[in-house]
C-alpha positions as CSV (number, residue, x, y, z in Angstrom):
1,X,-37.4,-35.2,8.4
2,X,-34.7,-37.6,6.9
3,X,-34.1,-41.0,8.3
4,X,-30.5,-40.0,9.2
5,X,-31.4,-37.2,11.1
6,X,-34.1,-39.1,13.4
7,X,-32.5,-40.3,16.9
8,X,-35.1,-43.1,17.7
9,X,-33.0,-45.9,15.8
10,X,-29.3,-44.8,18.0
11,X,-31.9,-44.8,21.5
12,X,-33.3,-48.5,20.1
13,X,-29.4,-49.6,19.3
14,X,-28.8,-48.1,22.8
15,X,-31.5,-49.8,24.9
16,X,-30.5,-52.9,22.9
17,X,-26.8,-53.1,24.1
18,X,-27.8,-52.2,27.6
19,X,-30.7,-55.6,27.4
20,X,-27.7,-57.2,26.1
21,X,-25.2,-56.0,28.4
22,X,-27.6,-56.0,31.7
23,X,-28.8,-59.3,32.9
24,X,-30.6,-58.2,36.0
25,X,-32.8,-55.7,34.5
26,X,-35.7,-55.2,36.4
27,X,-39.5,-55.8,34.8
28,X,-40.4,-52.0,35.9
29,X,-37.1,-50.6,33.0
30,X,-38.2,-53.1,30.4
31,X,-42.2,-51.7,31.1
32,X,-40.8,-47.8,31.1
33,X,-38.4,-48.5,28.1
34,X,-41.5,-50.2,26.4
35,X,-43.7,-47.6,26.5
36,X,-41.0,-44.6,25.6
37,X,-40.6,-47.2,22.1
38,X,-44.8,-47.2,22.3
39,X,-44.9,-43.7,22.2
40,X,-42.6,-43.3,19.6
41,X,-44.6,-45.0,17.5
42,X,-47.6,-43.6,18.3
43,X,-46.4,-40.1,17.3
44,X,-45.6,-41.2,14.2
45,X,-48.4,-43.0,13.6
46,X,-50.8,-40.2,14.6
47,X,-49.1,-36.7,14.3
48,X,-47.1,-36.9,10.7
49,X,-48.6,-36.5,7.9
50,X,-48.3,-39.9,6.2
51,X,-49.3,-41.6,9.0
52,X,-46.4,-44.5,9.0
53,X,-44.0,-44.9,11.0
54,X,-40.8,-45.1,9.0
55,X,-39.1,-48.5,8.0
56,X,-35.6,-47.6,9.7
57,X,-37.8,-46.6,13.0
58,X,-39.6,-50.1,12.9
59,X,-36.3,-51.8,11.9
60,X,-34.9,-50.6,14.9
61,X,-37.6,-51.4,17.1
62,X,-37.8,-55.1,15.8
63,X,-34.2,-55.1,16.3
64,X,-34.5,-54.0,19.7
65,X,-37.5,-56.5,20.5
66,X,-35.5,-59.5,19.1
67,X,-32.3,-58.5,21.6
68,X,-34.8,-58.5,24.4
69,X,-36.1,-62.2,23.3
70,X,-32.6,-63.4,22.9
71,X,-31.5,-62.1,26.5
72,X,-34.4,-62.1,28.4
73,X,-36.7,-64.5,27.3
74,X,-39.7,-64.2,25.0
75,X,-42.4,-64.6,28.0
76,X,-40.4,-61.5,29.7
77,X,-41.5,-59.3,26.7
78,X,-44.7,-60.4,26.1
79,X,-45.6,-60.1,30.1
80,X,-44.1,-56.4,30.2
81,X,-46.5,-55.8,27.0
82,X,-48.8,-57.3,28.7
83,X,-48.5,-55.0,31.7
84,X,-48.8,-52.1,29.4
85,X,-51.9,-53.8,27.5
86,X,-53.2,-57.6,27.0
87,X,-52.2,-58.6,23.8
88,X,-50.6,-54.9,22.8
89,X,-47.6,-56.9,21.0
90,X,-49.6,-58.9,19.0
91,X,-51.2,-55.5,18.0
92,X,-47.9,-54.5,16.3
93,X,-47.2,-57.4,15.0
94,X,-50.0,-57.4,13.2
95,X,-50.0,-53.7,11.6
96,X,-46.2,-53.9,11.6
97,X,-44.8,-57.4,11.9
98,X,-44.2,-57.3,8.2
99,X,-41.3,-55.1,8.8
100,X,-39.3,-57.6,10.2
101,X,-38.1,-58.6,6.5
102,X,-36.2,-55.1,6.4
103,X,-34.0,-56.4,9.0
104,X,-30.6,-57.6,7.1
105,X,-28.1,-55.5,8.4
106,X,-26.0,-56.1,10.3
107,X,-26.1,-60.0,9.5
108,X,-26.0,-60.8,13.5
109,X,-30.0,-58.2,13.7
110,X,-30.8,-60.7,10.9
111,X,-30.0,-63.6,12.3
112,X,-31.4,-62.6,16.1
113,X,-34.6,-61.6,14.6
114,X,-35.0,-64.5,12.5
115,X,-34.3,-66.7,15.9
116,X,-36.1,-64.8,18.1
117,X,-39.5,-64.2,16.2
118,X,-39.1,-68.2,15.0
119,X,-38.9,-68.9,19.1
120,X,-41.7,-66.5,19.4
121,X,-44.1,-68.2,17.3
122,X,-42.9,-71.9,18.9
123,X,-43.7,-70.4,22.3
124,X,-46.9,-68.4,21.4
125,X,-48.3,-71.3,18.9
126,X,-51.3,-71.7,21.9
127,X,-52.3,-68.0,21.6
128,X,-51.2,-66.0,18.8
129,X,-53.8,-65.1,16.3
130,X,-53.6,-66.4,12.7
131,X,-53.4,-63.6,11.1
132,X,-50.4,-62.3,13.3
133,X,-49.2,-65.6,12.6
134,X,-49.5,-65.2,9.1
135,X,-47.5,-61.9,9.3
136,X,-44.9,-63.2,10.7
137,X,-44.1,-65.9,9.0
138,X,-44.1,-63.5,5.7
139,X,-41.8,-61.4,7.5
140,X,-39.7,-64.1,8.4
141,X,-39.6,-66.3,4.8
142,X,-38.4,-62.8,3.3
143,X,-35.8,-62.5,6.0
């Protein structure tokens, strides 16, 4: 299926206006948006035949994950992950984190990914694992 036709990247650009928008959102929507985006992924990952989930999918999602850092604070995401599964964000930042670089349009994504992943690391520095780490920071040089 063509990238155009796929809905996932208009729900991300959706759920990313309403973390925007929404300053009282309550743990429980960001957990339930989280996993919808977790299953996503997970289809794609395991039920097509290439097995990848497509760049303008993960764009999106990276997109998405940055707005929530910029609004809501990078310890909110990573505790609603956490709720999901310990450590499940440093899981796709490891087998996807180097997706990040894709993100360059619109120049204000760019510019909230590259702020929020950079805050990210800052605030992780304690617990992230290097080779996250050292995703990231590939991602983010490309940026």
């Amino acid at each position: 299926m063509s990238t155009d036709i796929r809905m996932e990247p208009t729900a991300l650009s959706i759920g990313s206006a309403i973390f925007e928008k929404l300053p009282n959102v309550t743990g429980d929507f960001i957990k339930s948006f989280l996993v919808s985006m977790l299953t996503c992924m997970h289809f794609y990952r395991n039920n097509t035949k290439t097995a990848v989930i497509p760049v303008q999918i993960t764009k999106s999602v990276f997109s998405c994950l940055a707005n929530i850092m910029i609004y809501h604070g990078t310890e909110t995401l990573v505790n609603a992950f956490n709720t999901i599964q310990k450590d499940v964000f440093f899981m796709i930042l490891k087998s996807e984190g180097e997706k990040i670089r894709h993100i360059t349009s619109p120049p204000r994504d760019r510019k909230y990914a590259i702020l929020a992943y950079s805050r990210f690391i800052v605030e992780t520095i304690n617990v992230i694992p290097n080779d996250v780490l050292t995703n990231l920071l590939r991602a983010l040089i490309d940026c």
